[in-house]
N, CA and C atoms as an extended XYZ file, in Angstrom:
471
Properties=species:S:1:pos:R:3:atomname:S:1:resname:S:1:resid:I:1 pbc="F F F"
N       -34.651       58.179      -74.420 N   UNK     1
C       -33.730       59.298      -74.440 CA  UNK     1
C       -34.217       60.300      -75.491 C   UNK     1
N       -33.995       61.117      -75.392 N   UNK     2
C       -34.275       62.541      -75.782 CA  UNK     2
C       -33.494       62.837      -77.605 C   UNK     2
N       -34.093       63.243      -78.385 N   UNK     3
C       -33.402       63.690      -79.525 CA  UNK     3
C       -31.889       64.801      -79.213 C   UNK     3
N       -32.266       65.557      -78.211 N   UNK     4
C       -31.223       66.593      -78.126 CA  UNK     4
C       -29.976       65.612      -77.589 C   UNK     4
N       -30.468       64.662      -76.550 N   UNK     5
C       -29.134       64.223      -76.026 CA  UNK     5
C       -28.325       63.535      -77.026 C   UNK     5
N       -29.064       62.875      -78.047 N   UNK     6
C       -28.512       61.768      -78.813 CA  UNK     6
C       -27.841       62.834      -79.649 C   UNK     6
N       -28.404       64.292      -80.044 N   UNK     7
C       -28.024       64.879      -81.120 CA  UNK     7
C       -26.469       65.298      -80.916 C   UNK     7
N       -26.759       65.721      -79.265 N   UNK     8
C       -25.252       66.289      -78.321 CA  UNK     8
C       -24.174       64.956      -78.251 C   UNK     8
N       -24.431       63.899      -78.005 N   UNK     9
C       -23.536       62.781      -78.008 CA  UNK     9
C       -22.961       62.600      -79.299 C   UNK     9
N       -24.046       62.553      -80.525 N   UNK    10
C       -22.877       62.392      -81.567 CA  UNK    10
C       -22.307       63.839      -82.509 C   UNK    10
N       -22.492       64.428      -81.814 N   UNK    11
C       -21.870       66.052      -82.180 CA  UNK    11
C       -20.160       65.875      -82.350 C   UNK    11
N       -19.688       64.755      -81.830 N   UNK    12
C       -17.952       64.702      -82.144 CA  UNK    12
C       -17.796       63.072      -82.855 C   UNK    12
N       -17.104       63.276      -82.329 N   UNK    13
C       -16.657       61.139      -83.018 CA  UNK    13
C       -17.670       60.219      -82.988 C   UNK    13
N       -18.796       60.752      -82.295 N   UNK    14
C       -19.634       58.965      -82.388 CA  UNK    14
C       -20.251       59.244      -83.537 C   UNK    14
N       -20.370       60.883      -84.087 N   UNK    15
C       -21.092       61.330      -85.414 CA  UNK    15
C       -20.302       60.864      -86.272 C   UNK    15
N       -18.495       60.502      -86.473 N   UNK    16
C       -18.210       59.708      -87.480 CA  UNK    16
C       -18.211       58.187      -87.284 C   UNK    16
N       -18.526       57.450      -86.636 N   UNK    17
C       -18.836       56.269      -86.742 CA  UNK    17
C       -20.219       55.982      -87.326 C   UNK    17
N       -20.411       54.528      -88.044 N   UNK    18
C       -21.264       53.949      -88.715 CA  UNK    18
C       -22.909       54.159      -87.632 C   UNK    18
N       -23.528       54.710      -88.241 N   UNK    19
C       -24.651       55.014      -87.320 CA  UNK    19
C       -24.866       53.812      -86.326 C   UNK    19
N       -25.231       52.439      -86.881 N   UNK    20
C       -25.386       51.626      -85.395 CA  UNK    20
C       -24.949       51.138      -84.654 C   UNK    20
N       -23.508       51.545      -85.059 N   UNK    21
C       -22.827       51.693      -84.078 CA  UNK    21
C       -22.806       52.275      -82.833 C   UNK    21
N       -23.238       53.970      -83.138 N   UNK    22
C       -22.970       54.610      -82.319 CA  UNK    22
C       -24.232       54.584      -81.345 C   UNK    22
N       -25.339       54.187      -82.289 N   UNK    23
C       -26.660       54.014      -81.429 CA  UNK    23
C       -26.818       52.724      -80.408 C   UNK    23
N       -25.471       51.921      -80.825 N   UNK    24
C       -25.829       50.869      -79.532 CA  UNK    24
C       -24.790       51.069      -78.758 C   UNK    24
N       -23.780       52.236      -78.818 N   UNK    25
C       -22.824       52.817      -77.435 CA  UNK    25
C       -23.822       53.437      -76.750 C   UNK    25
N       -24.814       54.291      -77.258 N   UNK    26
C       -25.410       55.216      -76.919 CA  UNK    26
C       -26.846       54.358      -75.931 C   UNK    26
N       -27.039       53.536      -76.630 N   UNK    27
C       -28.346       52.493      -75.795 CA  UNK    27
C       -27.831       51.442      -74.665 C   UNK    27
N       -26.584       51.526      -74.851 N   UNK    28
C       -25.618       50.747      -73.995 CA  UNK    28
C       -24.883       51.573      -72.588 C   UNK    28
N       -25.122       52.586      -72.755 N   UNK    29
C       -24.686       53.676      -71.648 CA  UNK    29
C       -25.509       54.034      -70.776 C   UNK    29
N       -24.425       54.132      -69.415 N   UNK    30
C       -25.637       54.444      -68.083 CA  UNK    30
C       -25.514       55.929      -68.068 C   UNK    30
N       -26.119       56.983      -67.739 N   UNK    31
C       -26.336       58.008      -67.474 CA  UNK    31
C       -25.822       58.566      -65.956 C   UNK    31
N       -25.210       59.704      -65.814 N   UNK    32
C       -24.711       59.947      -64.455 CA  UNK    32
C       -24.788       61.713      -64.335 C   UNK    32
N       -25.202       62.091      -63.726 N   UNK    33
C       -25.092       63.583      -63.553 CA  UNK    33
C       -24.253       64.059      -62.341 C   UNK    33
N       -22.817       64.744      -63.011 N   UNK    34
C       -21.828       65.056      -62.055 CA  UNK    34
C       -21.927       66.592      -61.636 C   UNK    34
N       -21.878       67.189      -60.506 N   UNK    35
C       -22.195       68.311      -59.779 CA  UNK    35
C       -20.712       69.396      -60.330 C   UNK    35
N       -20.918       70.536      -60.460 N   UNK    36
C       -20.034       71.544      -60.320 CA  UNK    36
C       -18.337       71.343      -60.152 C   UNK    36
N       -17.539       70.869      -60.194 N   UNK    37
C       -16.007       70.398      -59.492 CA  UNK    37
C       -16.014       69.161      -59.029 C   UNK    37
N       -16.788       68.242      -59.622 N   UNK    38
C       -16.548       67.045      -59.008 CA  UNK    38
C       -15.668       65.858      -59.990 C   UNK    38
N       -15.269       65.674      -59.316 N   UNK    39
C       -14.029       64.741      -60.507 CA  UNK    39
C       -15.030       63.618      -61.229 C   UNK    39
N       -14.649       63.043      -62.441 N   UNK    40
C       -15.629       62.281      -62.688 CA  UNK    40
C       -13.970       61.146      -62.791 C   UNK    40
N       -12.780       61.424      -62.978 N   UNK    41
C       -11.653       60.343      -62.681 CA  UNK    41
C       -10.605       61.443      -62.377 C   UNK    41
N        -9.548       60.802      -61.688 N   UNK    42
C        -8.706       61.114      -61.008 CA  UNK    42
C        -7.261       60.519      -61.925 C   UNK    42
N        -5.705       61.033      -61.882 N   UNK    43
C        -4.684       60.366      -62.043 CA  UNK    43
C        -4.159       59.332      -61.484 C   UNK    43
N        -4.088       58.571      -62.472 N   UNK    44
C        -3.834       56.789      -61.613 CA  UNK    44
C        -5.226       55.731      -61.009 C   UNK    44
N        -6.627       56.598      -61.770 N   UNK    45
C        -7.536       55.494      -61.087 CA  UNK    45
C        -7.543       54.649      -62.540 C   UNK    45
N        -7.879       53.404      -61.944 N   UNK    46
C        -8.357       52.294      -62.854 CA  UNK    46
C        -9.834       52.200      -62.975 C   UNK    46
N        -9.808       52.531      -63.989 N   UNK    47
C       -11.598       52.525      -64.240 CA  UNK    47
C       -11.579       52.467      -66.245 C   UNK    47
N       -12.331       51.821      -66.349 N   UNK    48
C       -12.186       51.211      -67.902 CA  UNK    48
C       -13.709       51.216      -68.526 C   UNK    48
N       -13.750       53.018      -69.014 N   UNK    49
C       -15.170       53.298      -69.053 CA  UNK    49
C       -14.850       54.507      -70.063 C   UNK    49
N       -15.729       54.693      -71.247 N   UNK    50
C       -15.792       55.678      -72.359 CA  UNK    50
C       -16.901       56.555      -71.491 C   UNK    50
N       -16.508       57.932      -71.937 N   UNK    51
C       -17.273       59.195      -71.307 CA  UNK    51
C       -17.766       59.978      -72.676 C   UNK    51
N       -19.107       60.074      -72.642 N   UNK    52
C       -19.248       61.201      -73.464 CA  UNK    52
C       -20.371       62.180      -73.417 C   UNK    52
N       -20.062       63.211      -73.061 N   UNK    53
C       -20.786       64.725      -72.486 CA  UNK    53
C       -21.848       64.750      -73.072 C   UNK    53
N       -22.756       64.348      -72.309 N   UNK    54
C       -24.602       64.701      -73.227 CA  UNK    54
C       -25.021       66.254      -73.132 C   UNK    54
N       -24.493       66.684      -71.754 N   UNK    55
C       -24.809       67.987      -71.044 CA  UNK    55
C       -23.436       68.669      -70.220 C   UNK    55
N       -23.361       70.186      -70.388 N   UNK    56
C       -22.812       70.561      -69.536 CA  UNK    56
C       -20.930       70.580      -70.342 C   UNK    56
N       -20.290       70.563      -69.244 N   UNK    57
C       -18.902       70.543      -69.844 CA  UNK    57
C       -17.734       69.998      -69.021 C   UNK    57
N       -16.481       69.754      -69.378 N   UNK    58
C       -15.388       68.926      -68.155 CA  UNK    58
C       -13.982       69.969      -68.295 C   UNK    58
N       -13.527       70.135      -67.590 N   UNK    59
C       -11.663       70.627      -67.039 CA  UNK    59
C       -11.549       69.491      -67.308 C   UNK    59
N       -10.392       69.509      -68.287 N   UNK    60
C        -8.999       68.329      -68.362 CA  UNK    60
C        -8.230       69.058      -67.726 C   UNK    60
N        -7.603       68.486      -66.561 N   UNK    61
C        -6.030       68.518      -65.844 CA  UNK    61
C        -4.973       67.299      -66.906 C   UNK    61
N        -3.892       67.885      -66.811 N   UNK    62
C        -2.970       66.962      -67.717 CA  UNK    62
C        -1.633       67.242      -66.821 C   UNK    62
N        -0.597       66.086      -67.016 N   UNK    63
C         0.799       66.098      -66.606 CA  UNK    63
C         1.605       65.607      -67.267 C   UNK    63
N         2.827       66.096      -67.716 N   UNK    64
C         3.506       65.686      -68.832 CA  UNK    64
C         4.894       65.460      -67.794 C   UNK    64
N         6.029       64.468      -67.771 N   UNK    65
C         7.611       64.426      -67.763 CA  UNK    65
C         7.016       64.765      -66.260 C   UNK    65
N         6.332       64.097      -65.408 N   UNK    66
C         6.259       64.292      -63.550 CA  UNK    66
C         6.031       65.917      -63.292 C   UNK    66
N         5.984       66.850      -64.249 N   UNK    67
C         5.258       68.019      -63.595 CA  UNK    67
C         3.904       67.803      -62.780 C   UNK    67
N         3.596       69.365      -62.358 N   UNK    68
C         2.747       69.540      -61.378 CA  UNK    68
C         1.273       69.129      -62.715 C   UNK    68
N         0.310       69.133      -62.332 N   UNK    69
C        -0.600       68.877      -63.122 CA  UNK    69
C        -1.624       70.074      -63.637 C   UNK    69
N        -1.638       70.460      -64.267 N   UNK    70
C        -1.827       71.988      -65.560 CA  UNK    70
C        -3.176       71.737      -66.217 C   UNK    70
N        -4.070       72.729      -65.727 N   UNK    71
C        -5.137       72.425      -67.026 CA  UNK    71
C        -5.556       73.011      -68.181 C   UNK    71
N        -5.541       71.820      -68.732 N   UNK    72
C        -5.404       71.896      -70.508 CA  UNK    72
C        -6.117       72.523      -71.213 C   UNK    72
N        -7.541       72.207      -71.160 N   UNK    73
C        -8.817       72.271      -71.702 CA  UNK    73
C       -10.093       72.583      -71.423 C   UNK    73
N       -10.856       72.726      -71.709 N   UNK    74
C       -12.509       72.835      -71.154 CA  UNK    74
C       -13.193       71.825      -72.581 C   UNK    74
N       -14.097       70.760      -72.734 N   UNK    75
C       -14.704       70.362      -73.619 CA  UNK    75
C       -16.081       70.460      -73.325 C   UNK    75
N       -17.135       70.260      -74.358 N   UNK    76
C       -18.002       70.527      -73.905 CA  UNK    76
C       -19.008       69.135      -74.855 C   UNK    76
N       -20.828       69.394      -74.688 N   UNK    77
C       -21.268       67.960      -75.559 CA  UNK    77
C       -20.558       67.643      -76.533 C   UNK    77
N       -20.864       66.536      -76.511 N   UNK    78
C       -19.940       66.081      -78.072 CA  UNK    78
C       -18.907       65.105      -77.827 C   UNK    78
N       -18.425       65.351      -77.295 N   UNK    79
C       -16.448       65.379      -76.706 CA  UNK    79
C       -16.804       63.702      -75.843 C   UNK    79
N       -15.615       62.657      -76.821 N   UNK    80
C       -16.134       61.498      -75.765 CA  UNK    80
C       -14.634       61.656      -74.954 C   UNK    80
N       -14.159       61.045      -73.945 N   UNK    81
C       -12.885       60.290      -73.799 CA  UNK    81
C       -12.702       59.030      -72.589 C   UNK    81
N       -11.921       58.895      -72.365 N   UNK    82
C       -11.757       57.323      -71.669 CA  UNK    82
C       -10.842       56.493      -72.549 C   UNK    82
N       -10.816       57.211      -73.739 N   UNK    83
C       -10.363       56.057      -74.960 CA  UNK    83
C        -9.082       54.947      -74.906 C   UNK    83
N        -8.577       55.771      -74.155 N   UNK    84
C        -7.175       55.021      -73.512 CA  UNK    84
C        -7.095       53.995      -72.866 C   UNK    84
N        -7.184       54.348      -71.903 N   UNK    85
C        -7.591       53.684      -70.694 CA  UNK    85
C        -8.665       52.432      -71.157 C   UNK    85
N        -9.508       52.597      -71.650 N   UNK    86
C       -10.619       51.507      -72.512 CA  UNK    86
C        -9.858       50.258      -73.022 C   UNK    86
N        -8.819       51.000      -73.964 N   UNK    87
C        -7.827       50.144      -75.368 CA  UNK    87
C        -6.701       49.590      -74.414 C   UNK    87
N        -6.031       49.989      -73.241 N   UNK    88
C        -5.025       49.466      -73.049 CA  UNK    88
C        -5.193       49.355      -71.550 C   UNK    88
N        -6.384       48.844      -70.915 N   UNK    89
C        -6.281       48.861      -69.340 CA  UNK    89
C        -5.804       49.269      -68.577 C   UNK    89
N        -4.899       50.425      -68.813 N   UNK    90
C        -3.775       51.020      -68.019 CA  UNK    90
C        -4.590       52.110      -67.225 C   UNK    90
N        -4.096       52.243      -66.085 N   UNK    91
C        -4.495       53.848      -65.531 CA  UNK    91
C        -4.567       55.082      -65.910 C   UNK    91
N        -5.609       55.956      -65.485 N   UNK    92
C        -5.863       57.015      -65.887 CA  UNK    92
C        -4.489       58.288      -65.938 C   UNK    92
N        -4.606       58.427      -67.106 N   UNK    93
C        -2.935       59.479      -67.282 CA  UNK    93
C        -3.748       61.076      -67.042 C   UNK    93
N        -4.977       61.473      -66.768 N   UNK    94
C        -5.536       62.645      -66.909 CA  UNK    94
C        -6.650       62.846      -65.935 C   UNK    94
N        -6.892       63.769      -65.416 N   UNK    95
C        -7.920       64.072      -64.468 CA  UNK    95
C        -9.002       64.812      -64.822 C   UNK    95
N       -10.261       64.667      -65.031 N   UNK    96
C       -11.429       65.201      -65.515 CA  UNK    96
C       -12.067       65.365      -64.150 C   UNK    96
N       -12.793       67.121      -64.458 N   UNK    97
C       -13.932       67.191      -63.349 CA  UNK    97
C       -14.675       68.301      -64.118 C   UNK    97
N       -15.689       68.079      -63.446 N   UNK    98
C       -17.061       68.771      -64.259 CA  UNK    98
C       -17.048       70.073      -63.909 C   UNK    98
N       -17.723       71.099      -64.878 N   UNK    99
C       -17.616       72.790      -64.947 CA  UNK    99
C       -19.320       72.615      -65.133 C   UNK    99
N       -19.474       73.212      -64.118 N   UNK   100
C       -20.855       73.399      -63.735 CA  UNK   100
C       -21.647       71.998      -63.528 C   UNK   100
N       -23.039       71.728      -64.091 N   UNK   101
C       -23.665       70.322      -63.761 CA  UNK   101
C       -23.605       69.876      -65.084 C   UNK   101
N       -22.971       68.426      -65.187 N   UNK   102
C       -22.845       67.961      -66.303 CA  UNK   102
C       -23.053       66.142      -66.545 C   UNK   102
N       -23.385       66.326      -67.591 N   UNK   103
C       -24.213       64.951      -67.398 CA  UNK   103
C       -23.293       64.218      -68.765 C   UNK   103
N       -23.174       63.173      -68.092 N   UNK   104
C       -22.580       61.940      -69.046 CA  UNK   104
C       -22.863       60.613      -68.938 C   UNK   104
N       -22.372       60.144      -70.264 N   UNK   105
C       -22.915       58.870      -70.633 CA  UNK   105
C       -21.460       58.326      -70.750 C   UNK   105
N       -22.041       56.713      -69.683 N   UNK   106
C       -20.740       56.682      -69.233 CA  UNK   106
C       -20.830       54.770      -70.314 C   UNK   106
N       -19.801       54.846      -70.868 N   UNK   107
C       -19.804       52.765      -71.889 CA  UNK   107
C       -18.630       52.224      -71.211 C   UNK   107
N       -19.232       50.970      -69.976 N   UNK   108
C       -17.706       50.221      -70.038 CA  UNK   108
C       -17.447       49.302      -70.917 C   UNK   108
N       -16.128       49.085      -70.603 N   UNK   109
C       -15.491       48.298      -71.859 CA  UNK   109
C       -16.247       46.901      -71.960 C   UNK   109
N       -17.125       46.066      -70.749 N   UNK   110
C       -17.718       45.222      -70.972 CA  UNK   110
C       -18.963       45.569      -72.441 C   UNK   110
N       -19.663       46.950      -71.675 N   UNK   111
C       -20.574       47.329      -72.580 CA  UNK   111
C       -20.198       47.145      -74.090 C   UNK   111
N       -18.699       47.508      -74.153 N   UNK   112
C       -18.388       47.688      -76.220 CA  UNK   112
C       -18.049       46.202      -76.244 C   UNK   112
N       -17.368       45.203      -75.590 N   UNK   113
C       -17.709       43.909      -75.951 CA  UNK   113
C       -18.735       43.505      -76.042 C   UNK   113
N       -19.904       43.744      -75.555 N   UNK   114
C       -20.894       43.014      -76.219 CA  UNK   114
C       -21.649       44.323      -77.611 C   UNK   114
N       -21.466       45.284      -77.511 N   UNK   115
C       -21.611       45.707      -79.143 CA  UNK   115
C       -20.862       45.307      -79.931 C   UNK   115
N       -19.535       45.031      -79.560 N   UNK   116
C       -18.896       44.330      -80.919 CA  UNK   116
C       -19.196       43.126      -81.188 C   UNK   116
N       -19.904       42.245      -80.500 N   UNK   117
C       -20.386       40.828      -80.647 CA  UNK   117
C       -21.392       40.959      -82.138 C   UNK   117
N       -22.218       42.316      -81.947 N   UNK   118
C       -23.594       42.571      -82.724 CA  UNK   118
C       -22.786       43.581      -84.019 C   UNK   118
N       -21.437       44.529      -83.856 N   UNK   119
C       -21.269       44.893      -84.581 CA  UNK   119
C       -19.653       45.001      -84.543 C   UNK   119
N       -19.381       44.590      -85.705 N   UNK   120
C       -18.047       44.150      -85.945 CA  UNK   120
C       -17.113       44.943      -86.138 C   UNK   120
N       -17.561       46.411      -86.376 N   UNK   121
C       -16.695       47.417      -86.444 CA  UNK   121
C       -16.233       48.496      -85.219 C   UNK   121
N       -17.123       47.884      -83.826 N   UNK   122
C       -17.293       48.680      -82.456 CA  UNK   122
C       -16.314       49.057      -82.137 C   UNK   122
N       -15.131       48.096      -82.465 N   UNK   123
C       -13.128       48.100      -81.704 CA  UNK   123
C       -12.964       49.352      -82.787 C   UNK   123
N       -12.978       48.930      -83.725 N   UNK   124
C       -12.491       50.374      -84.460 CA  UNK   124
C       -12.705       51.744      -84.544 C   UNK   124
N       -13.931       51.501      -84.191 N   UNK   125
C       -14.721       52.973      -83.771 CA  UNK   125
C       -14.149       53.428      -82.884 C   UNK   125
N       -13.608       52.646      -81.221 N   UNK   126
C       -12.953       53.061      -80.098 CA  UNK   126
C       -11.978       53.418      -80.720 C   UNK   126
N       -11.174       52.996      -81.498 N   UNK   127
C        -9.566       53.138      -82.377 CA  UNK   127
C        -9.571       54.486      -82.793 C   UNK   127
N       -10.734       54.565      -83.665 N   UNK   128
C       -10.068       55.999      -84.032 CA  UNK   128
C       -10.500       57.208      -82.980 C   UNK   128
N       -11.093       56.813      -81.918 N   UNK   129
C       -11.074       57.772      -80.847 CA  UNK   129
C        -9.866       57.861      -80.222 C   UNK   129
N        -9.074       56.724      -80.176 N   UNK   130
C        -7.779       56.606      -79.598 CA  UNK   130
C        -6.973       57.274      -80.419 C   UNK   130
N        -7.215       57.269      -81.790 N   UNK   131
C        -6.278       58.322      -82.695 CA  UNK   131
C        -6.581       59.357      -82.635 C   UNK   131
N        -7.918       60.376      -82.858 N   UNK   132
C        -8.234       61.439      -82.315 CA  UNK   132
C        -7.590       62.158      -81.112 C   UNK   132
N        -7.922       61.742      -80.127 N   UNK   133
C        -8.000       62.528      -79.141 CA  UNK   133
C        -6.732       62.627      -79.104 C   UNK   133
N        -5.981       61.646      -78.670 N   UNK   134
C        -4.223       62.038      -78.105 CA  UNK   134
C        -3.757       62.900      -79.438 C   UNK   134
N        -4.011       63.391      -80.862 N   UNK   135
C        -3.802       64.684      -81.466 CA  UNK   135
C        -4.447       65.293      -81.105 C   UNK   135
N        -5.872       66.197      -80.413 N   UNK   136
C        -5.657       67.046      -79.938 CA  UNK   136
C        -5.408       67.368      -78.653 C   UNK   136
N        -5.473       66.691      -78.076 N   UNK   137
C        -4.231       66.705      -76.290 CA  UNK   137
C        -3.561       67.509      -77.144 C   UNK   137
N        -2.803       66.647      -77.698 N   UNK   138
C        -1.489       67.337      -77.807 CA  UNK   138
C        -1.291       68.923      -78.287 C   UNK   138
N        -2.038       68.890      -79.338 N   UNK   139
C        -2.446       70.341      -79.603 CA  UNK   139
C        -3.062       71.497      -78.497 C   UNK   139
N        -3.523       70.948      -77.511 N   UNK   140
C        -3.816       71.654      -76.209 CA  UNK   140
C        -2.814       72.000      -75.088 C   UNK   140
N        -2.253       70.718      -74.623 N   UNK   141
C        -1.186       71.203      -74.080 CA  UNK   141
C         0.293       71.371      -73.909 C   UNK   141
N         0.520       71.344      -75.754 N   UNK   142
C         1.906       71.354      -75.975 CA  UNK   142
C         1.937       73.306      -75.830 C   UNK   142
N         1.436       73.794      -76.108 N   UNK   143
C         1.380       75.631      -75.735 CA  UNK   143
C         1.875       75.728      -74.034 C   UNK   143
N         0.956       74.818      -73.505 N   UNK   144
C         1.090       74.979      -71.866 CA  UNK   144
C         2.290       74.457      -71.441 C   UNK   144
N         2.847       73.485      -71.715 N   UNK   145
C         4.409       72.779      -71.572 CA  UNK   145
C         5.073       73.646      -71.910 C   UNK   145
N         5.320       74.093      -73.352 N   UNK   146
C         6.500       74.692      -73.590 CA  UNK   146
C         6.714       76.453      -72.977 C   UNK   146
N         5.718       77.044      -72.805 N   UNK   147
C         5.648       78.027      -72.058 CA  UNK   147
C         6.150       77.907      -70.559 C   UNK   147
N         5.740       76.664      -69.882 N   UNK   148
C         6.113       76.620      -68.408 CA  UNK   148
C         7.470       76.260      -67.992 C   UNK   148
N         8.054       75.469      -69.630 N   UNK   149
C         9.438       75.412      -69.390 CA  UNK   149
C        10.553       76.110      -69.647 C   UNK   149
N         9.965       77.215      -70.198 N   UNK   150
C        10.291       78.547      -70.898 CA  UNK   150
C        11.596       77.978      -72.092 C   UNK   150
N        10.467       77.102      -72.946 N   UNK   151
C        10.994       76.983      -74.339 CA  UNK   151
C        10.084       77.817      -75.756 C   UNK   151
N         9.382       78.646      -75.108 N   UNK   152
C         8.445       79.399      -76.009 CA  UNK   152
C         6.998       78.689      -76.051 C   UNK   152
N         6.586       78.131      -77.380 N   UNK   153
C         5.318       77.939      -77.285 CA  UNK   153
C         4.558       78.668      -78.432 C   UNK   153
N         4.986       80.022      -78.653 N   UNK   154
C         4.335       80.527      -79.306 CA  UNK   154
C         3.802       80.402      -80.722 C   UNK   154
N         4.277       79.281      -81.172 N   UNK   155
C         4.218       79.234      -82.568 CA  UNK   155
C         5.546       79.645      -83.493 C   UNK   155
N         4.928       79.990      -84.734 N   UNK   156
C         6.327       80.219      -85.397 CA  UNK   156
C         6.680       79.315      -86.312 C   UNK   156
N         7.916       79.721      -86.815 N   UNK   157
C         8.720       78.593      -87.556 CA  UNK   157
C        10.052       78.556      -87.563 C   UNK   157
């Protein structure tokens, strides 16, 4: 693998984890290149796999309280997620699809069990991705909620 990709992968959270750590998510990941609008998961699939953008960029769709489903975000390299879904086997609460051609590195959860076998801090590393991200979700599409329910949004105090 390439210096740039490794440089783009740990450009967000795998850059704060313990370096070999992140180098055996990173040696542990299959590679996938997703086309223009193509979903890379859907709401409600079961799939138990960390994503993180080597190339290119993803649409988060999000749904909050059974609304219609709203998109949140654009992320780009750097940016892992899955984290959820990874930590608590549950189904996908969010829909990702790719903005333009974008390439990711995809860790299933088998994959971080056997890095945590070799490194003891692997669960935690996923952890604080699990703490990360759902603060800034939230910071993304609490603007879009409260606007659509016409409770403002705008900020303030």
């Amino acid at each position: 693998m390439d210096d740039a990709t490794t440089r783009n992968l740990k450009a967000g959270w795998l850059g704060k984890v313990p370096s070999p750590v992140a180098n055996a998510f990173i040696d542990a990941g299959k590679f996938q290149t997703f086309s223009d609008g193509a979903t890379i998961y859907g709401f409600g699939q079961e799939q138990c796999c960390l994503f993180g953008i080597a190339s290119g960029h993803i649409r988060m769709w999000v749904t909050m309280n059974e609304q219609e489903p709203r998109f949140g975000h654009v992320a780009g390299p750097g940016f892992w997620f899955g984290e959820s879904e990874v930590v608590t086997g549950r189904p996908r609460i969010m829909e990702m699809a790719a903005s333009g051609e974008t390439r990711l590195c995809m860790v299933t959860r088998s994959d971080i069990d056997r890095v945590a076998r070799k490194h003891a801090d692997a669960w935690t590393s996923v952890a604080l991705l699990a703490v990360m991200n759902p603060v800034s979700y939230t910071h993304l599409t609490l603007p879009t909620t409260l606007n659509s329910c016409g409770c403002g949004g705008g900020g303030g105090g």
